[in-house]
Structures are given as structure tokens and as C-alpha cells.
C-alpha positions in Angstrom: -1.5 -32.7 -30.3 2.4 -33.1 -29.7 4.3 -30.9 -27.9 8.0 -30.7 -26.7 9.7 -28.1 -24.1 13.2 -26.4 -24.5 14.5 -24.9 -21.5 16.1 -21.2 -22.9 17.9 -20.2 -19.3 17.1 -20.9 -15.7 13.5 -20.6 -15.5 13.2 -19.7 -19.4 10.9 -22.3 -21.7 10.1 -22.9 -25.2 6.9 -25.3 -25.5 6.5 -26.0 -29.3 2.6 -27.0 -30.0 1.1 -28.8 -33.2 -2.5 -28.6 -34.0 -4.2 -29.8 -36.8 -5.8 -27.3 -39.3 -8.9 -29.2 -39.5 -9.3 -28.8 -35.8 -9.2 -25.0 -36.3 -11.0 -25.2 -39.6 -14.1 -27.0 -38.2 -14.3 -24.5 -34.7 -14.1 -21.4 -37.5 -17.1 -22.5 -39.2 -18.7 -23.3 -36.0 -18.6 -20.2 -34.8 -19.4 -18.2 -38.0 -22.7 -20.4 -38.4 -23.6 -19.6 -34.6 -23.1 -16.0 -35.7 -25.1 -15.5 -38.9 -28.3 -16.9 -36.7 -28.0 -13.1 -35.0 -25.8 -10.7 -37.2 -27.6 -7.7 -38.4 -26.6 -6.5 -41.4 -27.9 -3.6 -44.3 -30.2 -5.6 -46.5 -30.5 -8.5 -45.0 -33.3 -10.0 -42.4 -31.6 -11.2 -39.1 -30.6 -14.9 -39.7 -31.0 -14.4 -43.1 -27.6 -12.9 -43.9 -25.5 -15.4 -46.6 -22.7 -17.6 -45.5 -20.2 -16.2 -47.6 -21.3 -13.0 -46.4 -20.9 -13.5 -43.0 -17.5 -15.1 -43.6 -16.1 -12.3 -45.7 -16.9 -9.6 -43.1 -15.8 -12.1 -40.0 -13.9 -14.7 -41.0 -10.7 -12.9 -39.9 -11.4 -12.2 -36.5 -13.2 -15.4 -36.1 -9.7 -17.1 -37.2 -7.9 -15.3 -34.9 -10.4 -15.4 -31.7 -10.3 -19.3 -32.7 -6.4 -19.8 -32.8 -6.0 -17.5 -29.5 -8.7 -19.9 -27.9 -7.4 -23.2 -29.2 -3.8 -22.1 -28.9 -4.3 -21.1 -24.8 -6.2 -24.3 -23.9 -3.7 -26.4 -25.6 -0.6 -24.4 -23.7 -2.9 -24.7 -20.6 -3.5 -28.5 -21.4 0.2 -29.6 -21.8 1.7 -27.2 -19.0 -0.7 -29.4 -16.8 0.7 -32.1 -17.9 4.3 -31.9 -18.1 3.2 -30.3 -14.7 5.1 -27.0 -15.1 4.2 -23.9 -12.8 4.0 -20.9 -15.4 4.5 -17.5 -14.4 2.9 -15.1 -16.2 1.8 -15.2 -19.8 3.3 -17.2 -22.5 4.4 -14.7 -26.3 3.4 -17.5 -28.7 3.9 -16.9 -32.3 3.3 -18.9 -35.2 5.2 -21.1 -37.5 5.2 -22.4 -40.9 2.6 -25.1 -41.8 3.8 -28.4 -41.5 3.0 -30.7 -45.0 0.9 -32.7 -42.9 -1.8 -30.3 -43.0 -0.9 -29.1 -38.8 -0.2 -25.6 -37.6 2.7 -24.8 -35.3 3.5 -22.3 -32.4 6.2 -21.9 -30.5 4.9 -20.4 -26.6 7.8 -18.8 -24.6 7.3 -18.6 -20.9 9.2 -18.3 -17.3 8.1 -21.3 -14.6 8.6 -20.5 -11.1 11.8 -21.2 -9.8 12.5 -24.0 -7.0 12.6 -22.5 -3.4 15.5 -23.7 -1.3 14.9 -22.8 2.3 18.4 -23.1 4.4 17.7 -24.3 8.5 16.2 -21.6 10.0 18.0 -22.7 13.1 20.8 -20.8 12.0 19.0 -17.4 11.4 18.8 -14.9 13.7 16.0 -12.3 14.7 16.0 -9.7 17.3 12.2 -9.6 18.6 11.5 -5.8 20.0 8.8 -6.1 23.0 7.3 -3.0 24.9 5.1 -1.9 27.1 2.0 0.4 28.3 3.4 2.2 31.1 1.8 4.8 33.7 3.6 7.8 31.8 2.2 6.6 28.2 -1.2 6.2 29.4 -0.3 10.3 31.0 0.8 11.3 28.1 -2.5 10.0 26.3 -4.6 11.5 28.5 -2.5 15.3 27.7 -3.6 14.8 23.9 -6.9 14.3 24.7 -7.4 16.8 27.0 -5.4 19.7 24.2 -7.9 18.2 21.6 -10.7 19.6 24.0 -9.3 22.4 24.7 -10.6 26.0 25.2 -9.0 29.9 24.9 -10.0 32.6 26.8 -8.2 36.1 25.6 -5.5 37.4 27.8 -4.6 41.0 29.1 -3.4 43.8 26.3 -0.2 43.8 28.0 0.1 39.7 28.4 3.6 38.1 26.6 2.4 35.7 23.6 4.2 32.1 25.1 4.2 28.4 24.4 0.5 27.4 24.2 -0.8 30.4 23.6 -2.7 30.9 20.5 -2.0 34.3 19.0 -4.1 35.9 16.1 -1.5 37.7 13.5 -0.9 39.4 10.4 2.7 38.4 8.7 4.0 39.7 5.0 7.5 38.5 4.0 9.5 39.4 0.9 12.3 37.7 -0.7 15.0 40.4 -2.4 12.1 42.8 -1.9 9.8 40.7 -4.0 6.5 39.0 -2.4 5.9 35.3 -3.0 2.9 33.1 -2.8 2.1 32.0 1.1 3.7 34.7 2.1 1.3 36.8 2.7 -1.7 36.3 5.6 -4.2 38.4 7.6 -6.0 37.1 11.0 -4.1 34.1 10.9 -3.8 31.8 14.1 -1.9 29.4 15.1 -0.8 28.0 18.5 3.0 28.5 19.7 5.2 25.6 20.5 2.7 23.6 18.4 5.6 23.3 15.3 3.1 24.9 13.0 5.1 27.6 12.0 9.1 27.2 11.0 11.1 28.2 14.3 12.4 31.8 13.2 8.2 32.5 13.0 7.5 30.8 16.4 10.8 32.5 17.9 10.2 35.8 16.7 6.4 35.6 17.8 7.1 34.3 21.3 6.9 37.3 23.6 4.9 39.7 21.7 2.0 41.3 23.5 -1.2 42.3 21.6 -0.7 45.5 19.2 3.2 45.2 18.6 5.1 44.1 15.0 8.6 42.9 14.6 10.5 42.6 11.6 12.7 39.3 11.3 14.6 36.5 9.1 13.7 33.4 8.0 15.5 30.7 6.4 13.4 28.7 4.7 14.7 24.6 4.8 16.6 23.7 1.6 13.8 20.7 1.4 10.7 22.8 2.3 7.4 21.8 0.5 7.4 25.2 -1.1 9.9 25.0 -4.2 9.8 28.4 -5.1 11.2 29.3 -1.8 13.4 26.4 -1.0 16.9 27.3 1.0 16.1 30.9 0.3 16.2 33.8 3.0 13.2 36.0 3.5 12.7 39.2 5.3 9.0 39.3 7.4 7.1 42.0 9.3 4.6 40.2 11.7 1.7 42.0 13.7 -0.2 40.6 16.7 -3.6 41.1 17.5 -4.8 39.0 19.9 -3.2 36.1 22.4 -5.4 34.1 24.0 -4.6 31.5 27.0 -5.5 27.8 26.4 -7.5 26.0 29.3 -6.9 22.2 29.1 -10.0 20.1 30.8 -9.5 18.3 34.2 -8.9 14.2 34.2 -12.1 14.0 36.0 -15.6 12.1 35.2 -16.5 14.7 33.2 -13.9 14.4 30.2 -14.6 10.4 30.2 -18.0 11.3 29.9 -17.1 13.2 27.2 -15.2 10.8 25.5 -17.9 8.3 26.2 -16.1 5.5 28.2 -18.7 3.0 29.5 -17.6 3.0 33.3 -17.5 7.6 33.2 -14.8 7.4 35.6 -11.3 8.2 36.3 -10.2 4.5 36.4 -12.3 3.7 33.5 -10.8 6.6 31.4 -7.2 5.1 32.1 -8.3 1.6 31.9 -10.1 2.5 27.7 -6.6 4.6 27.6 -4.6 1.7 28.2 -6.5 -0.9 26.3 -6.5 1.1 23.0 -2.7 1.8 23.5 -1.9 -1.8 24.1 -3.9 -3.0 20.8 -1.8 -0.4 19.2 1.4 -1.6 20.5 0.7 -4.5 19.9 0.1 -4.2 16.2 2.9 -2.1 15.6 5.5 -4.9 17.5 3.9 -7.5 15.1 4.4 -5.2 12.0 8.1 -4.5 13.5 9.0 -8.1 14.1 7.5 -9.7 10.9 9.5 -7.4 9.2 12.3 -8.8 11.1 11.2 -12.4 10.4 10.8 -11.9 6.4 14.4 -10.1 6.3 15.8 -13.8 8.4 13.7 -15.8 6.2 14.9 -14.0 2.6 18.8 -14.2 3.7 18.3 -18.0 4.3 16.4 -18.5 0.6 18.0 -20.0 -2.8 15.7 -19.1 -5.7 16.0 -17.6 -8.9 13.6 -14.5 -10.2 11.2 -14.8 -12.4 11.5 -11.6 -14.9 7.7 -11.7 -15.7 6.9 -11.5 -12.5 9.6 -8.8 -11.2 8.3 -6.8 -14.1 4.7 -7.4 -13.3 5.4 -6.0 -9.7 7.6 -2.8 -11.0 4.7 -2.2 -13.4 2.4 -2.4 -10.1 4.7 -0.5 -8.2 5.0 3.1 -11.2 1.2 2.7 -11.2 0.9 3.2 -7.8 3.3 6.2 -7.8 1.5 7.7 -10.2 -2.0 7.5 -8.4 0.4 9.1 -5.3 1.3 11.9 -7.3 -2.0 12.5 -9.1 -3.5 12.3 -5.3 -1.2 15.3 -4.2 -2.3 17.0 -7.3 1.1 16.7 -9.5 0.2 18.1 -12.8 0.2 15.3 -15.7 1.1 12.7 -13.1 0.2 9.7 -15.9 2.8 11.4 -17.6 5.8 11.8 -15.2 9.0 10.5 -16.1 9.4 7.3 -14.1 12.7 5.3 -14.7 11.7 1.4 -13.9 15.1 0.9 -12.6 13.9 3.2 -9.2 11.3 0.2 -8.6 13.3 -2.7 -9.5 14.9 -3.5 -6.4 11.2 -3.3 -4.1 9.5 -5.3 -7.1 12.4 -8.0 -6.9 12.1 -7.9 -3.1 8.6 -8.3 -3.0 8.5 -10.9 -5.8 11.4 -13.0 -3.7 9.6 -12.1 -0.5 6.6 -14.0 -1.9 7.7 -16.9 -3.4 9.9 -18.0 -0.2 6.7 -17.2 2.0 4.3 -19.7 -0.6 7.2 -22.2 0.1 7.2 -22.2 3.4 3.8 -22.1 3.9 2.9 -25.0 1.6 5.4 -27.1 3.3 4.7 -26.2 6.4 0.3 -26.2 6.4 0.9 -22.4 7.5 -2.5 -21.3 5.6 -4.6 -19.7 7.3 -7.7 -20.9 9.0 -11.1 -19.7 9.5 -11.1 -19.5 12.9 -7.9 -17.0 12.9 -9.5 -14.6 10.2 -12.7 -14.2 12.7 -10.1 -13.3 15.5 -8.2 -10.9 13.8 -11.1 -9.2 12.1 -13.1 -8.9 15.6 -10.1 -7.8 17.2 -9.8 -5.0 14.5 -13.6 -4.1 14.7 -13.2 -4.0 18.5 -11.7 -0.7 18.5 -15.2 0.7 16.7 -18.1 2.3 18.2 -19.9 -0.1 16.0 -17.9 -3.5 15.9 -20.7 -5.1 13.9 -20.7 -2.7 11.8 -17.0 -3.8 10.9 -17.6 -6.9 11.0 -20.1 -6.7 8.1 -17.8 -4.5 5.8 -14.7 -7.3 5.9 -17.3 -10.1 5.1 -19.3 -8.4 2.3 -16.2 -7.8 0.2 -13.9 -10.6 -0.8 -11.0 -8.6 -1.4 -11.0 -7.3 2.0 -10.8 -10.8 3.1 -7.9 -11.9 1.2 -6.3 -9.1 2.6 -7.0 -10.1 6.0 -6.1 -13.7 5.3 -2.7 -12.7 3.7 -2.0 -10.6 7.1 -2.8 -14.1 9.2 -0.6 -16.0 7.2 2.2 -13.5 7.6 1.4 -13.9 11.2 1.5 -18.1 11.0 5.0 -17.3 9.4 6.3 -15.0 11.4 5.3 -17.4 14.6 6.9 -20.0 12.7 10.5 -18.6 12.0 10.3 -17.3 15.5 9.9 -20.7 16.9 12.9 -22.2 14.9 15.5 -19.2 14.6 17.7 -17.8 17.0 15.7 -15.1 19.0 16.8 -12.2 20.9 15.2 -10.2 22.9 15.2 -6.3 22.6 12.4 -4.1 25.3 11.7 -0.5 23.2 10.4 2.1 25.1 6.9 2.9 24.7 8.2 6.4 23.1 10.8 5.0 21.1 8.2 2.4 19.3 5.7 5.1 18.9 8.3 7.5 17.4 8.9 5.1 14.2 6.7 4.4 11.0 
């Protein structure tokens, strides 16, 4: 086999491969002698079936299942050797028959492009940090106790307010017409929850049991519900009932009932506070590796691979679709998705990458075995059942390449932190909690 290699553009080959016909000749009959042992065919006893038979009905697809096969190891075979790193699949096509009894192809491909990291010493991150205070772990403590909370109903005469949960009838009407949703009897809700638009919660705060009011609402040009989208709607609302919310006491009792180990008020706070710190503390790693990557991109050189960019935008539309066919979109396989929408992500993501492999192959940032058993007990920690955890990650292999892809992220983001020029930014508890 000879082969030669033409570089098209920047990362853009043309391998041409030679292989003798004989070669493919002799595997062809191979393989059509191994299959007339077992064909089964009308007239014939198995094994029995003539040669010439077998070969009119499968020669073709034999020939072609032999050139594919042939053809790919003998790609594979020289790539390795004129040590090229292909990216994605090669569009071979054939060529004219040399006199010399060989068969041609000509494979087009992409290589990955050479990385060129600039000194990180020059790059600069800002690293948030934050903290569990007192008020966070008060606050936590106030959404577990409204979780666990119980209404008793109030006087005839009492004021619906903030809290409350009232028990209504509504019917609203746009240009006199009724729309879908717009319509309910017996419905609750709790005020100053945010269930309801504002005009509902406004108009409803201060009823008392038996009245109706009449009011406006202007529905939010980007509400969920098209068909009433920036429109203005007139409602009639009636109240039946309001009822008075009773919030538990932070007492031995609700940690009980939480099931803290140590059923007390100090071992309430101190469960609060550890859970609230592992969360913090994830979401400061996912904040400042995001940080990191964005440092570690701006100081890259590398071309794109187009195979690969369009490998991820085709990742990318499939992914929207199962979004929309999760939310119920009718014909979501079918929904008109311009690839030019995912093409800056998907070139991201594919850049993203290949700087990452770079640095972590120079660098021995791979991940070890001992750091995937930390991070997946510290994950499983947060469980009833840690075990239990523990057992799901390690029976399912691509759950552990997902974890080991999150601990190199976590080698590289320690990495560039250690090199680049860091400052230091404290978040509020709030403030970090507030953000996706």
C-alpha cells in the first residue's frame, strides 16, 4: 500500500490510498465462501446453495462491506503512521483503476489543529468567594418552616393579606370574549407568594370572605400564554374563604421533623449550615471555572475544526429538540431550527475543549482515582442513603466519565488559578444564590 497526503487548507487533508485488487478480490471470495456454509435459500439445503448462486445474490454488498472494511483499516493504518490526529470521519471516494491492476481512493479529512497556549501569567481572573452567615442559615430555617406550614380559617369579616391563603372564584374576558385559563372555581393560592400576576394579588389583598371586585389586568407582553400576550383583560373575582397560615416554632420538634441526628436547636442550624456551605461551595466552583475557561480561551491560538464544530451544533439542535418535545411543542423533530443559532456555543464548546486536552496533557492534569472517590462521596453525602449513591455512580460508566470530566475541570481550574493574575471579589450569600 502507498499513500501520499495533500494538505487542502489549515487543518484540511487529502490522503490518496492504493490497494491492490487481488487483495480485495481474495477477502470477497472469503467472505462469500464463509457465507454459503449458512445462507438459506428456496430450493436449496443449508450449505448446499451453489457458488455462483450465492455470489449473484451477494456479491455486491459483499464488494462493498469489503472495500469499506479494507478501505478504513488502511486510512486507520497510514494516519497512524504518518501520525496524524483525525477529527472526525474521512468522505473517501473512489478513483479510476490504475493499469497495474490497484484500486485508488482519495479520503478527505480535518486533523486537529495545534494548541498554542500564551503565559497564563498574564491572564487575569476575578475569584468570587462567599460565605454562610447567621442571616442565611435564618432565612433557611423560614423556608422550612413555610414548607410545614398549617392554615386555620379566619373570621367572616377578616381582611385577605400577605400570607394568607384565600379560596376564590375569578372569570376574566378579553373585549368581552372568554379565553382559556381564564376561567376557575375554588381556586387557592397564597398572597405575596408571586403566584398570581400583581393586578390579581393587588386586587385580592383586602377582601374579606363573601365580597367580589371587578379589575384590570395587563397581561406581560412575554407571558407563557400566547394567546393572551401584552393584552388587557377585564376580571370579576369572588372570595370564599381566607385562612391564616401558622409557621412551626425553631424548636426540637421541627428538627425532629426534619430528621437531624442531634433533634436540637443547635443541630438544626449546624445540618442548616452544612448543606448551605456544600452548596455554596459548588456554585463558587461552577462560577469561578467559568471564570477560569473564559481566561484560559482568550490566551489560546488554534484553529477549528469544521467536523467537529458541526458535530457539536448537530449535538446542540438535537438537544433543543428533546427540550421542546419535553414541554410538549407540537412536531418538535420538525421545528425549524437555523444551525447558525448554535454555531457560536458549538464553536465555543469545541475550542473550550481542545485548549482544556492541551493543557491537561502537558500539564498531567488527568484525573485521578483518588479525587473521583472524593468528589462522588462528597456528592452522595448530602443523601439519606450515601451508599446508595455511591453504588449508582460506580455501576454506570457514563456517569463516571461525567464525574471524571467535572475533576479535571477542577485540576484546570486550580491550575490557571495558581499561574494567572487573581483577584479577589466576596458575593453576598444572597447575591450568589440569586444567580443561575
Amino acid at each position: 500500500m502507498t499513500v501520499t497526503v495533500e494538505t487542502l487548507q489549515k487543518l484540511e487533508r487529502k490522503m490518496t490510498l492504493t490497494l491492490p485488487v487481488g487483495t480485495i478480490q481474495s477477502e470477497v471470495q472469503s467472505r462469500l465462501k464463509k457465507l454459503a456454509r449458512t445462507v438459506k435459500m428456496d430450493g436449496f439445503r443449508p450449505g448446499k446453495v451453489p457458488m455462483n448462486v450465492v455470489t449473484q445474490r451477494y456479491g455486491y454488498s459483499v464488494h462493498y462491506e469489503v472495500m469499506n472494511d479494507k478501505v478504513g483499516e488502511a486510512f486507520a493504518v497510514a494516519a497512524n503512521e504518518a501520525k496524524l490526529r483525525v477529527a472526525g470521519q474521512p468522505q473517501i471516494t473512489e478513483k479510476d483503476a490504475s493499469p497495474d491492476g490497484e484500486m485508488a481512493f482519495d479520503a478527505v479529512f480535518e486533523v486537529y489543529p495545534e494548541v498554542k497556549i500564551g503565559d497564563l501569567a498574564s491572564a487575569e481572573v476575578k475569584k468570587v468567594s462567599a460565605e454562610v452567615t447567621e442571616g442565611a442559615i435564618d432565612k433557611t430555617l423560614d423556608i422550612l418552616r413555610k414548607q410545614r406550614r398549617t392554615f386555620a380559617q379566619r373570621p367572616q369579616d377578616a381582611a385577605a393579606q400577605d400570607g394568607d391563603r384565600v379560596v376564590v372564584d375569578f372569570e376574566g374576558k378579553i373585549d368581552g370574549e372568554s379565553f382559556s385559563g381564564g376561567k376557575a372555581e375554588n381556586f387557592q393560592f397564597i398572597l405575596g407568594d408571586g403566584q398570581m400576576l400583581k393586578e390579581f394579588e393587588e386586587a385580592t389583598r383586602g377582601m374579606k370572605a363573601g365580597e367580589s371586585k371587578t379589575f384590570q389586568l395587563a397581561f406581560p407582553a412575554d407571558y407563557h400564554g400566547k394567546d393572551v400576550a401584552g393584552k388587557t383583560a377585564d376580571f370579576m373575582v369572588t372570595l370564599h374563604k381566607v385562612e391564616s397560615a401558622h409557621l412551626p416554632e425553631v424548636n426540637e420538634a421541627l428538627a425532629k421533623s426534619l430528621g437531624i441526628a442531634d433533634a436540637s436547636v443547635e443541630g438544626l442550624r449546624a445540618d442548616v449550615k452544612k448543606n448551605l456551605q456544600r452548596e455554596v461551595k459548588f456554585r463558587l466552583l461552577a462560577r469561578n471555572k467559568q471564570a477560569v475557561m473564559d481566561a484560559l480561551v482568550s490566551k489560546a491560538e488554534l484553529d477549528l475544526p469544521n467536523t467537529s464544530v458541526q458535530a457539536e451544533v448537530k449535538r446542540l439542535m438535537e438537544g433543543a429538540r428533546a427540550d421542546l418535545k419535553q414541554r410538549g411543542i407540537k412536531d418538535a423533530e420538525k421545528a425549524p431550527l437555523p444551525e447558525e443559532i448554535f454555531r457560536p456555543q458549538a464553536e465555543r464548546r469545541v475550542r473550550l475543549g481542545l485548549v482544556v486536552a492541551e493543557l491537561v496533557r502537558s500539564n498531567n492534569l488527568q484525573a485521578k482515582p483518588e479525587q473521583i472517590k472524593a468528589h462522588i462521596e462528597e456528592l452522595a453525602a448530602s443523601y439519606e442513603k450515601p451508599a446508595d449513591i455511591l453504588r449508582w455512580y460506580y455501576s454506570d460508566n457514563d456517569r463516571m466519565a461525567e464525574i471524571e470530566a467535572i475533576v479535571i475541570e477542577s485540576n484546570v481550574t486550580e491550575f490557571v488559578l495558581g499561574k494567572a493574575r487573581v483577584s479577589e471579589i466576596n458575593m453576598s450569600f444572597d447575591e450568589l444564590m440569586a444567580q443561575n
